[in-house]
MDAnalysis code that builds the backbone (N, CA, C; Angstrom):
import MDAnalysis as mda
import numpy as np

u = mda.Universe.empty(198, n_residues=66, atom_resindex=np.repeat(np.arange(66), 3), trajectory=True)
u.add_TopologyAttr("name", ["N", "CA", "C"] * 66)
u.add_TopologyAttr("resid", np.arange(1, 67))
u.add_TopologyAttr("resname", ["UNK", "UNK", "UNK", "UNK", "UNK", "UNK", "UNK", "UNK", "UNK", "UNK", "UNK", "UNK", "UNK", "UNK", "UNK", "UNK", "UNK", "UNK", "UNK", "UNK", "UNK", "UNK", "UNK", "UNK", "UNK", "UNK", "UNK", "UNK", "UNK", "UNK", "UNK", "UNK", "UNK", "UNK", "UNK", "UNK", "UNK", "UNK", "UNK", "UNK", "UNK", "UNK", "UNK", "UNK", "UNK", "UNK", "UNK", "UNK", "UNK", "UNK", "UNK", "UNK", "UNK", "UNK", "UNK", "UNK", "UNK", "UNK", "UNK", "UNK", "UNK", "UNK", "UNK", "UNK", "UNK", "UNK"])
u.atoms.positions = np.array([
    [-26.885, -30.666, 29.421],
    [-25.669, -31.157, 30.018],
    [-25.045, -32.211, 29.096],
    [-23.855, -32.118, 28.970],
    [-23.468, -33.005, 27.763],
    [-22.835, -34.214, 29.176],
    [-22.291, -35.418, 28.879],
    [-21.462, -36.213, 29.664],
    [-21.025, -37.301, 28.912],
    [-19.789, -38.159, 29.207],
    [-19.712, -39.240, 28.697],
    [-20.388, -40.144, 28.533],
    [-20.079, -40.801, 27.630],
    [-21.351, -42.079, 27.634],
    [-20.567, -43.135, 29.037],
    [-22.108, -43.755, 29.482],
    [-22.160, -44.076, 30.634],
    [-21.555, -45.783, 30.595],
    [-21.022, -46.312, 29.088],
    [-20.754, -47.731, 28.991],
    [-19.169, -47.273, 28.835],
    [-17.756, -47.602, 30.086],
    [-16.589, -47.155, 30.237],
    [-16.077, -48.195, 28.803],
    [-16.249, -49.303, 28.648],
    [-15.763, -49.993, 27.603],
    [-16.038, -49.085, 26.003],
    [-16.812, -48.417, 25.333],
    [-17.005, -47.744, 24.560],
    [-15.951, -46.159, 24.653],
    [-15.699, -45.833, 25.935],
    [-15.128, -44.744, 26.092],
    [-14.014, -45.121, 25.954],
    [-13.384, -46.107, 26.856],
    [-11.987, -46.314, 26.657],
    [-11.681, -46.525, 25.100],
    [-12.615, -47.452, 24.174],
    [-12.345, -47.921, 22.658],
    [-12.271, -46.241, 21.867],
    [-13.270, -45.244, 22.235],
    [-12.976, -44.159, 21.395],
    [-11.798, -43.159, 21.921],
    [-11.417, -43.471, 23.353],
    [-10.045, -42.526, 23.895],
    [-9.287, -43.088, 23.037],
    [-9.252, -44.075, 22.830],
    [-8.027, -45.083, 22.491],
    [-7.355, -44.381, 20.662],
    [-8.555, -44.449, 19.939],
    [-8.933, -44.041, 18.499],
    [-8.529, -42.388, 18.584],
    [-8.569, -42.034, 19.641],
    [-8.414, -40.446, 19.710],
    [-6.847, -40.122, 19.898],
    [-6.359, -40.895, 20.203],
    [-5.020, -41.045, 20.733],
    [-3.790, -41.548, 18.983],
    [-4.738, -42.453, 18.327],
    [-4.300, -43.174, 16.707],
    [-4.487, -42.102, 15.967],
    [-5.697, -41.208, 16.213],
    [-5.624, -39.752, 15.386],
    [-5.514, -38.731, 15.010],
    [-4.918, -38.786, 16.350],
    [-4.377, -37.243, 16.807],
    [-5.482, -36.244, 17.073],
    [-6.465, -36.679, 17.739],
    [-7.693, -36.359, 18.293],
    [-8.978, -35.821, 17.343],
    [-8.395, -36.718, 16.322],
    [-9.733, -36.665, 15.099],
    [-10.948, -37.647, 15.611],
    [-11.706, -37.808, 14.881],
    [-13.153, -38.325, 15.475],
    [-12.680, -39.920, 15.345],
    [-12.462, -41.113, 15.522],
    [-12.013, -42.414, 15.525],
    [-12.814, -42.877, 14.229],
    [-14.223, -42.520, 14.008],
    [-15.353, -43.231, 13.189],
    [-15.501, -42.277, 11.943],
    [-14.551, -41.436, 11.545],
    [-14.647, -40.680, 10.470],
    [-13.374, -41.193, 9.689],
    [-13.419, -41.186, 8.357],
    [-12.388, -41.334, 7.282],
    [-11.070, -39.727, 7.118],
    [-12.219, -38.759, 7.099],
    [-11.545, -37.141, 7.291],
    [-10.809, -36.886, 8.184],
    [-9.645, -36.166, 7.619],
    [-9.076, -35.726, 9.043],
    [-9.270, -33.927, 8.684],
    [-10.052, -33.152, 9.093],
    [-10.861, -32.282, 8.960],
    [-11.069, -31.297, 10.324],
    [-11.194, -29.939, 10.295],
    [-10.915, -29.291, 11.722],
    [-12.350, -29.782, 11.523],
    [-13.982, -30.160, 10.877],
    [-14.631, -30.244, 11.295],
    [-14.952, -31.663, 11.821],
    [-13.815, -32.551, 11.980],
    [-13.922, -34.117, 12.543],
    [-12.805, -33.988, 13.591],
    [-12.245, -32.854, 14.205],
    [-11.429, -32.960, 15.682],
    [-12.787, -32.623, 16.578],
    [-12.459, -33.598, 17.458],
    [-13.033, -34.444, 18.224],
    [-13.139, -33.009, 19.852],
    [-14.115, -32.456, 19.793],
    [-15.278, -32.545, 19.618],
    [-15.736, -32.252, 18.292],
    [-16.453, -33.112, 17.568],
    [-16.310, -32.563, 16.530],
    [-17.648, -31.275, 15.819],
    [-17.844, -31.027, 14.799],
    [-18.766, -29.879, 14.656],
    [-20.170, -30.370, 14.515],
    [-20.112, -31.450, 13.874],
    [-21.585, -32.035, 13.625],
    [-22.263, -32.372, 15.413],
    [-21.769, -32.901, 16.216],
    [-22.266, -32.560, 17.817],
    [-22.105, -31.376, 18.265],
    [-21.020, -30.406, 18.020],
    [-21.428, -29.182, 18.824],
    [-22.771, -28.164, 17.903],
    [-22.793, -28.687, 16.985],
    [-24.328, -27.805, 16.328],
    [-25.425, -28.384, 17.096],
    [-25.279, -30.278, 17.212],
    [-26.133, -30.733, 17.668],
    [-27.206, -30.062, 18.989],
    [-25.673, -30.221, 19.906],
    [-26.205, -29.840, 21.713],
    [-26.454, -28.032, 21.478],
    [-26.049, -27.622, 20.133],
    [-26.640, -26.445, 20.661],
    [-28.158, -26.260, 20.086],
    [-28.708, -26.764, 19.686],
    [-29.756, -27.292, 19.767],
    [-30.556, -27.474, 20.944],
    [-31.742, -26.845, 21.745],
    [-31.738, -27.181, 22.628],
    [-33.106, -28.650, 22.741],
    [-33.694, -28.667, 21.584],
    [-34.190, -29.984, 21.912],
    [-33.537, -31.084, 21.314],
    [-32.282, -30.996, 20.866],
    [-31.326, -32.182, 20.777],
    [-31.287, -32.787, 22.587],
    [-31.476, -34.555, 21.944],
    [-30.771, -35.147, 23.198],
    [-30.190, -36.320, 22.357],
    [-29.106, -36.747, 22.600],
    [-28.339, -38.054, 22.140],
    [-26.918, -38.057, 21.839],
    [-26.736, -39.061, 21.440],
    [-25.183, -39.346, 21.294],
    [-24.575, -38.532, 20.291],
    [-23.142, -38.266, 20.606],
    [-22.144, -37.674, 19.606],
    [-22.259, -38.950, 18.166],
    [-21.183, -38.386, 17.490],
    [-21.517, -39.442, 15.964],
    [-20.769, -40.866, 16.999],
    [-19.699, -40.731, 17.485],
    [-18.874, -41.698, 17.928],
    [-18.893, -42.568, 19.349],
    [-20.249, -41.723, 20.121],
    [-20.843, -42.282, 21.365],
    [-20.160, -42.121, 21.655],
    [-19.078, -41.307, 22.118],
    [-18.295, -41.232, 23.166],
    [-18.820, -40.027, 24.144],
    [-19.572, -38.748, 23.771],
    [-20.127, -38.050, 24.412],
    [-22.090, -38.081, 24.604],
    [-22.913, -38.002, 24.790],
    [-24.270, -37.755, 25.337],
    [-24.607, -36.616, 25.783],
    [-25.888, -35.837, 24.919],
    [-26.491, -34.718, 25.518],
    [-27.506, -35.011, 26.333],
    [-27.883, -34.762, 27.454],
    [-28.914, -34.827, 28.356],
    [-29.393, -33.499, 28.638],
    [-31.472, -33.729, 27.468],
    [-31.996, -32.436, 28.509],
    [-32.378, -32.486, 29.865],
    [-32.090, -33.422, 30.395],
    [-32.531, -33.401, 31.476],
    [-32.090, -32.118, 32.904],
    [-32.452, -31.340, 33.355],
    [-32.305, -30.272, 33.900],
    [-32.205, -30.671, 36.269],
])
């Protein structure tokens, strides 16, 4: 299950960055289809199924929890 990260002050700071980049990753220099936000380095991640943790930018969280 992926979800936001659970600290709203971190979410609002990376909505915010998503909004300055035209929905590129806030914490990347690239503006790259593989740094739009979701970006590729987390969706390889969660498909992973013993990945658990944060996107690069903490704005998203994989939970194995079932």
């Amino acid at each position: 299950m992926v979800r936001l990260n659970e600290n709203q002050q971190i979410v609002n700071l990376v909505r915010e960055g998503l909004k300055q980049t035209g929905g590129y990753c806030p914490c990347r220099t690239e503006r790259t289809p593989e740094t739009k936000c979701m970006c590729k380095e987390f969706r390889e991640q969660i498909a992973d199924p013993n990945f658990e943790g944060y996107c690069h930018c903490l704005l998203y969280y994989k939970d194995n929890q079932k």
